[in-house]
Each structure stands twice: as C-alpha cells, then as structure tokens.
KOLSESE-276100 format. One line per 10 residues: number of its first residue (from 1); their letters; for each residue x, y, z of C-alpha. Coordinates in steps of 0.05 Angstrom, whole numbers. Last residue first. Example, Ala and Ser with C-alpha at 12.3 -4.5 7.8 and 13.67 -1.06 7.14 Angstrom:
! KOLSESE-276100
2> SA> 273/-21/143  246/-90/156
This chain:
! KOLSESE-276100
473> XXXXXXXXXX> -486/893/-477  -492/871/-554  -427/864/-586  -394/914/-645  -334/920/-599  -346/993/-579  -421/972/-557  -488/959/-577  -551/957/-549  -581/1014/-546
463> XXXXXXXXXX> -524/1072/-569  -531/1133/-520  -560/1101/-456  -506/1038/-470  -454/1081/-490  -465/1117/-416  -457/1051/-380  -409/1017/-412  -359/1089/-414  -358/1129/-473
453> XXXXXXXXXX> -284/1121/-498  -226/1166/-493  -192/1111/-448  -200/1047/-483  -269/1003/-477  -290/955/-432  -337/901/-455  -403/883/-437  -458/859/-383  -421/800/-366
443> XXXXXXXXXX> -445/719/-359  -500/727/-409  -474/672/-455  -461/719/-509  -419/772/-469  -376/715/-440  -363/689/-506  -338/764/-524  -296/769/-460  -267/692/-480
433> XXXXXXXXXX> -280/640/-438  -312/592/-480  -303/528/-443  -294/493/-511  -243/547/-532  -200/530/-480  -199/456/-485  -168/465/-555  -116/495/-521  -110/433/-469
423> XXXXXXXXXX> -119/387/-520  -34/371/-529  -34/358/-454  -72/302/-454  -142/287/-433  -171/260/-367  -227/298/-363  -202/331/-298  -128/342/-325  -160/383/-384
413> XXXXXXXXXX> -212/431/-339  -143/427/-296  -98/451/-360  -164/502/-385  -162/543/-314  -228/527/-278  -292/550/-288  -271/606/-331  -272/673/-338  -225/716/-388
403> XXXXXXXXXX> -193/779/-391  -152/820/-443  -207/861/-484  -234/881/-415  -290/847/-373  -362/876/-347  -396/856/-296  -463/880/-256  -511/836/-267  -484/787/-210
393> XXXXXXXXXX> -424/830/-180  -355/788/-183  -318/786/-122  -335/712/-101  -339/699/-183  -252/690/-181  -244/644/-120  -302/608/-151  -263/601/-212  -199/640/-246
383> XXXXXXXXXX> -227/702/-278  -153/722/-297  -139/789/-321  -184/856/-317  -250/830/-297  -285/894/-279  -346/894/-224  -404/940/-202  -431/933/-136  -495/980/-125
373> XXXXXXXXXX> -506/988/-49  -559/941/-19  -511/894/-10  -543/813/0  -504/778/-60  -441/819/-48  -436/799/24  -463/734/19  -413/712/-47  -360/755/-2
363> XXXXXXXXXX> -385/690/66  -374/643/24  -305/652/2  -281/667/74  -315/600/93  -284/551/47  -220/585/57  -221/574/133  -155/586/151  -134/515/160
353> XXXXXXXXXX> -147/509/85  -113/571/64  -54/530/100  -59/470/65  -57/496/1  -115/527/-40  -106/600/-48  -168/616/-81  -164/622/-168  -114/646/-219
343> XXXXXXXXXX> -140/708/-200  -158/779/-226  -229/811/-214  -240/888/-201  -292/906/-148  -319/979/-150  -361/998/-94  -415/1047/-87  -417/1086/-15  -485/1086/20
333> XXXXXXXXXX> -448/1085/92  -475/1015/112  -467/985/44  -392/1013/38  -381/977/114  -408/909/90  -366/909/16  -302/933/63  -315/878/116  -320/824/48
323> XXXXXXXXXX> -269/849/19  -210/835/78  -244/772/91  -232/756/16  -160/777/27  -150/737/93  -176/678/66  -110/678/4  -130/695/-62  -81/672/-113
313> XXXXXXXXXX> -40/722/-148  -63/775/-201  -79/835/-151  -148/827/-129  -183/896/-122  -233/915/-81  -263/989/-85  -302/1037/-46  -321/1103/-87  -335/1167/-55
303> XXXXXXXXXX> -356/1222/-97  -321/1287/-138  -304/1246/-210  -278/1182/-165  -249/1199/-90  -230/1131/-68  -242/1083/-20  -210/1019/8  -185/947/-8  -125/918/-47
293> XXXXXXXXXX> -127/837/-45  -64/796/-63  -9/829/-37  -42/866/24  -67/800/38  -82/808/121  -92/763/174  -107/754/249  -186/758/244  -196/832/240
283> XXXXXXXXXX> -200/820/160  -144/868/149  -116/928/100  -163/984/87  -138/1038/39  -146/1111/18  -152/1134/-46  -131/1192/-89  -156/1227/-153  -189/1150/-170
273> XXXXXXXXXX> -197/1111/-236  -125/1109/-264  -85/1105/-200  -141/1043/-184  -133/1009/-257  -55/1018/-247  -59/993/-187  -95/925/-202  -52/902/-262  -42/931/-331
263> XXXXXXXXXX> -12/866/-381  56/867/-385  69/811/-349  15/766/-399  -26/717/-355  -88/755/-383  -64/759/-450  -44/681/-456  -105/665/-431  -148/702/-481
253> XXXXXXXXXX> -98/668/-528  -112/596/-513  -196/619/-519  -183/636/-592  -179/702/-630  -173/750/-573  -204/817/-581  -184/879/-601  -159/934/-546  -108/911/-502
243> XXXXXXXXXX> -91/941/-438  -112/1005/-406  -192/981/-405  -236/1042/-378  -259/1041/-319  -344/1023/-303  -378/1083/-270  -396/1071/-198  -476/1052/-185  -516/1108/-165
233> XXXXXXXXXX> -531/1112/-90  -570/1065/-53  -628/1101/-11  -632/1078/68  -550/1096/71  -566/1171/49  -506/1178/-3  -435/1178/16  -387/1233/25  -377/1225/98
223> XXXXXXXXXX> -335/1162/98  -289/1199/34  -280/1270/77  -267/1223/140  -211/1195/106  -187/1251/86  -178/1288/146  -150/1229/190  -97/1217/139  -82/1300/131
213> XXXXXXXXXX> -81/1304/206  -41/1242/219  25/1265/167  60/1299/222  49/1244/282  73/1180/239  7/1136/216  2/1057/226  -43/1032/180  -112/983/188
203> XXXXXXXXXX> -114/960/239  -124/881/271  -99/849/197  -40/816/239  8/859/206  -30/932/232  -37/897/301  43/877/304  57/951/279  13/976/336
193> XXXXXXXXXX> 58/938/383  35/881/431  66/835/396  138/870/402  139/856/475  151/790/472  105/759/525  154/714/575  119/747/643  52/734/612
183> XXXXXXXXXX> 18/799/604  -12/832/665  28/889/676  42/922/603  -35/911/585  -64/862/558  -120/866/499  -69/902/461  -39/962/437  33/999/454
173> XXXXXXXXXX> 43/1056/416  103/1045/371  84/1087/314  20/1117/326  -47/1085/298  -104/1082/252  -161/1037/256  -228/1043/204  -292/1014/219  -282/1015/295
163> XXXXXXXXXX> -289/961/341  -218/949/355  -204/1013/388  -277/1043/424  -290/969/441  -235/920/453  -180/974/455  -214/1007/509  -235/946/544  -160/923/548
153> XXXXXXXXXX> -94/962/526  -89/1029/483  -18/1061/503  -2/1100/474  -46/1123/417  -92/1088/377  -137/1125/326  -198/1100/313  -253/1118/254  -324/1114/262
143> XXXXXXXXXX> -363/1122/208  -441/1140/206  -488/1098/182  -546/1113/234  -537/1030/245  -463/1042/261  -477/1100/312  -529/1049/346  -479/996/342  -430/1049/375
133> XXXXXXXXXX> -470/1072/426  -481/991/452  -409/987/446  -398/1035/500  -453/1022/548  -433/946/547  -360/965/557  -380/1013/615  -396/948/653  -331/942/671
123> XXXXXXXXXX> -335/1014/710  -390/976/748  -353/922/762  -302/952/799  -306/1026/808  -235/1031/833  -205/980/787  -225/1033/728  -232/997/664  -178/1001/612
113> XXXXXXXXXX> -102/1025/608  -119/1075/572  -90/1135/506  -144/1128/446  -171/1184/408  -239/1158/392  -263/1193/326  -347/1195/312  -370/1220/242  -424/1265/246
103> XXXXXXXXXX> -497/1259/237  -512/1318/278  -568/1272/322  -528/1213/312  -449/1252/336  -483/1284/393  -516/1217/414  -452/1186/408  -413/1238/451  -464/1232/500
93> XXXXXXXXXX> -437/1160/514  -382/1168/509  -390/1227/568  -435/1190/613  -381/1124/602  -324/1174/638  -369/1187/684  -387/1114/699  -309/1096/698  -259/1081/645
83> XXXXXXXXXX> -181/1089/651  -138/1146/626  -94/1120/660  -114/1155/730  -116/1220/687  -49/1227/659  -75/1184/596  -122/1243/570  -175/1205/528  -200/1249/468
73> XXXXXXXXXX> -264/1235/439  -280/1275/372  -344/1282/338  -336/1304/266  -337/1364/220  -303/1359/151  -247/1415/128  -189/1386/146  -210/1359/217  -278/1393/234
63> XXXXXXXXXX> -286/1395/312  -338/1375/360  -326/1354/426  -299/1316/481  -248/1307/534  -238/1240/563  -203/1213/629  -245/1263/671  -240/1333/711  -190/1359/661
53> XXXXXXXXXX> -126/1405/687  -89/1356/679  -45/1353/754  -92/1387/791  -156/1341/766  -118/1275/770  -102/1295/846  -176/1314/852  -191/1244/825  -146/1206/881
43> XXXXXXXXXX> -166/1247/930  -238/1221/914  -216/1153/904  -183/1149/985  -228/1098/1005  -265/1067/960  -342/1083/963  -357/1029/915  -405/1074/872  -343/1128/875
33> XXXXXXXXXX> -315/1146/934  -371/1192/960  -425/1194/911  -434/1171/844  -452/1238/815  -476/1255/749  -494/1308/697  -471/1302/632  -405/1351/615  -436/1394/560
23> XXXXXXXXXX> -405/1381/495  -325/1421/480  -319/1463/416  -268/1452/381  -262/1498/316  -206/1549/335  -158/1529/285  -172/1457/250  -173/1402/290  -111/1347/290
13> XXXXXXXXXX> -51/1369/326  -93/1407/374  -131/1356/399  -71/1315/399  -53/1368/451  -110/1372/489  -115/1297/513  -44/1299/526  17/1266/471  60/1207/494
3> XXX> 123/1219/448  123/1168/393  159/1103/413
C-alpha cells in the first residue's frame, strides 16, 4: 500500500513551486453540534483542527500542475476521515464555480470514508450538491480528472471518484462503494483495490507516487487543449498508410493483406501519428478490452487529438463501450477524434451476448452519428461488418492500400448463400471490398498514401479530385 499522504503533501507532490493559492473558505455555520446538534461534534472538529492543522476535510485551490492551471480539491483523511459534511460541500462546491468562471480543469484528490454520520442526512445530501457541480462543470466542457488515494470508499468514490472523465489512482489504495467496516464479513479484500477498479474498466490507470505529477500534468495539458466546445474544431488529419502501397488485384488478396501478420497494426499507426498519448481504458460498466480497443488522446502536430483504435481481434462490448465514453467526452471538450477500423467483426459468443453486444454496438453508431466534433476514420486492416462500420465516421473515411470492408467476411457471405468452398474467392470480388471498390461505390472518401505524401485532405485542396492512386476522392 502506498504511504497515506496529507491533504498538503500530495499538494505538494503535484503543483508546481509556489503556485497554490488557497479559495476563500465560504461562509457558514451550522450551529452548535452541527445541524443535528450532536453532542460532543464540536470537540470532535477542534480535535481534527489541532491535530491537521486544516479546519475541514478538503483544502482547495488553484495550482498549475506541469505547466497548465487547474482547480485542485485535496481531502485530508486525518480530518474525521476525511468524511463529507455541509462545510465540506460549501467548499466543493465553490471550488466548481472557481474552476467555470476560470475555465479550469477541476482535480479531486481523493482520501474518505464518505458522508459524515454526525450530520446525518444532511451531510448525505452533499452527494446531490456535489454531482450537481460537476454536471454543470461537464456542460462548461471542462475536464475533470480523479485521482484516488487511500482510501476512497462510498459517496466520495460515487461522485467526485467514479464520476470523473478520467480516474487515476495509487497503488494499493483501497476504493470502493464499501468501506473497510461495512463490507460483507467474507469480502476478499483484493476487490476493493484500485488495481481491481482499473481491471474492471471502473479507472482508468493506476499511477505509482513519482511518476503522478508528470501523468496528471499531461493529461490535463491534452483535456485543456481543445477548441471552444460550442464551435467544432478542425477535423484531425488523416495518417499516412505504413503498409502496402499499390493496390490489391482481386478482392481474395485485399483479404489476404489485411489478415497478413506483418501488416502495421493499431500502435504503430498511433506511435506514428501522435508525439505522445495518453490512454483511457474502461466502459465504467465492469469491463475493459485493452486488447482489442485502444482509447485516449494524443498530442498530434501541437493539438489534442482523441483516438480509438481497434486492434485486429474481435470487438468485445466492453471495447465499443470503451469508444463510445471517449467519442462523448472528446465532443464535450471540442477535441477531434481519430478512429482507426480493424476487425474481423463483434465478438459474438455467448458471452459478448450476455454483455449486451447488441447494445454496446448501437449505442458507438449513436455516439459517432450524433458528435458534433469532426470524427475522421482510417481502415487499416479488416473492415469486418457492423462490428467494423460502428467506429467508422459517415463521410469521413478513408482506407489504406491494405484494407478492405465488407458486409461480412467472403467464407460466411459464401456459407450464407449456400455455395462451396471453392467460390469463396470468387465471392470476394462480387462483394467488392477492395479500398479502390470502396472509393467507387462512395463508401470512403479516398485512399491513404505513404509517409512523404500530401495527406487526403491537403491533396484533395491542392489536386481536385484526384489522389496518389490515380482515384477520385
């Protein structure tokens, strides 16, 4: 377990020298013992006081972290557990206004053990005042990005924690809805573990002590790099194709290249296209497809790019979850996103079914088909189906030499009409799949071209309507 850290001293381990400057405290007084007058609060509090030197569980201000100024809420665990009360919900709370009248970035540093018993339902009822802040801080499209220290347990975790766009925690901290003494007596332990949160798709990366200020600090330089959210940003440029360079002869050997091993996958598009990246991982639903679907944003040519990238395997629900929160939080911020398309097609055993494949594909196509922000896709390998179009921008694709797109993989489109094995190539070139077939049915915009190259969109300003392959974009 990383060593439990004090309000001020993660403070320190994260701002940059002598730039935190504390808000105002808010005015307020509940009274004698608190708003249920319970006896013996107030000597509670003042013992809190002595012993932390802070007069609440939080302590906030602004700060710039690396080099980019954010809002910065730092819970202090040694007072009464760093629990939440109506003070401590003033002080949130004016922290979110700060961070929307600044625009600013908002970072909950998380150490509680949830709502103060002493202040019943009223400290409760904090939760409400908390995440109504935070929607209002998410419609200003501003990020907020979490960072979970030990231990984060019940209405903290559930709003300030889980609610964020972006999670980061400390190894071992505990983190969970329950906390350490009211969890079933035969709870294993190692469930309620920030690792256990980052596997089950609930955060996003767990984050050792000495490397947290760099993390923290560049992710908030890529979520505050977008454009105004109300105007969408240019579109993000299309990459450059690192495979093969001609184009396939038949529809059989467009397949063949895009099953090929050799053939460039996802991260060597993304190590190609971005100066560094940072990534998501998890639909918040209890899953994650870190194999199958890459997610995050990237620093492309000096601006924020999102990106999701499938990987060559078969989709699982997790992984189009996994896009579809990163396509919804890029649209909020005004970021572009890159989507790059390689699939056999959807998981579809009997497992993706109990996840709700059905639904995790439908609900990208509604993602992509309602973003404001420009959504501009490469199909890089495999275009295998619906599982395949779900990440696929309408208008806005392009394919490389080595790609195709089909409505289903030539042996089923063969299996389906019944005919044998020996028609399955010809098959291929009836569905006409390959990138130039694609390009003259309409279903891409054109054809990525090798590094050195004008890019799609520039050769199409500087040549009309022709590109590198001799075919109309």
């Amino acid at each position: 377990m990383t060593e439990r850290l004090t309000a001020r001293e993660i403070l320190a381990l994260l701002v940059d020298d002598a730039t935190f400057t504390e808000l105002p405290h808010p005015a307020g007084d509940s009274g004698p013992g608190g708003p249920l007058a319970w006896q013996g609060y107030d000597a509670s509090r003042a013992r809190a006081a002595q012993r932390t030197g802070e007069g609440e569980s939080v302590v906030v201000g602004t700060a710039s972290v690396e080099g980019t100024p954010a809002v910065l809420i730092a819970f202090e665990f040694g007072f009464l557990g760093g629990s939440l009360g109506e003070r401590t919900g003033d002080r949130l709370e004016a922290a979110h206004a700060h961070a929307r009248a600044h625009r600013l970035p908002v970072v909950p540093l998380i150490a509680t053990g949830g709502s103060r018993m002493q202040e019943g339902m009223i400290a409760l009822t904090q939760l409400q005042r908390v995440a109504r802040q935070s929607a209002l801080t998410r419609a200003a499209g501003l990020a907020q990005i979490a960072v979970l220290r030990d231990p984060t347990t019940g209405g903290g975790w559930a709003t300030l924690g889980a609610g964020a766009d972006v999670i980061l925690a400390l190894p071992g901290a505990q983190v969970g809805f329950a906390g350490s003494r009211v969890r079933p007596a035969d709870a294993d332990p190692a469930a309620y573990t920030a690792e256990a949160q980052v596997a089950c798709g609930a955060a996003d990366a767990v984050v050792p002590p000495a490397e947290l200020r760099q993390v923290l600090g560049r992710w908030l330089r890529l979520l505050s790099g977008g454009a105004d959210p109300a105007a969408a940003p240019p579109p993000a440029p299309v990459p450059f194709a690192l495979g093969a360079h001609d184009l396939p002869d038949s529809g059989w050997e467009a397949v063949r290249r895009a099953r090929s091993p050799r053939r460039p996958r996802a991260r060597a598009y993304l190590d190609a296209y971005f100066g560094h990246r940072v990534a998501l991982s998890g639909d918040r639903c209890g899953g994650a497809d870190p194999g199958g679907m890459l997610c995050g944003f990237g620093e492309h040519q000096g601006r924020t790019v999102a990106y999701a990238a499938q990987t060559g395997t078969a989709t699982l629900p997790s992984g189009y979850r996994t896009a579809t929160r990163l396509i919804r939080l890029a649209d909020r911020l005004g970021v572009p996103v890159l989507t790059l398309v390689d699939t056999p097609g959807a998981a579809n055993g009997a497992e993706a079914e109990r996840q709700g494949a059905g639904a995790a594909i439908a609900e990208l196509f509604g993602a992509v088909a309602a973003a404001r922000t420009p959504v501009t896709t490469l199909v890089i390998g495999e275009g295998g189906s619906g599982g395949a179009l779900a990440l696929a921008a309408p208008g806005g694709t392009w394919a490389t030499p080595d790609a195709y797109f089909s409505v289903i993989a030539p042996e089923a489109a063969a299996a389906i009409l019944k005919r044998p094995d020996g028609e399955i190539r010809a098959t291929a070139d009836q569905l006409r799949i390959r990138p130039q077939d694609l390009l003259d049915l309409g279903v891409i915009r054109g054809i990525a071209g090798p590094p050195g190259t004008l890019s799609p969109a520039t050769r199409n300003r500087h040549k009309g309507n022709h590109d590198s392959t001799g075919h109309r974009p």
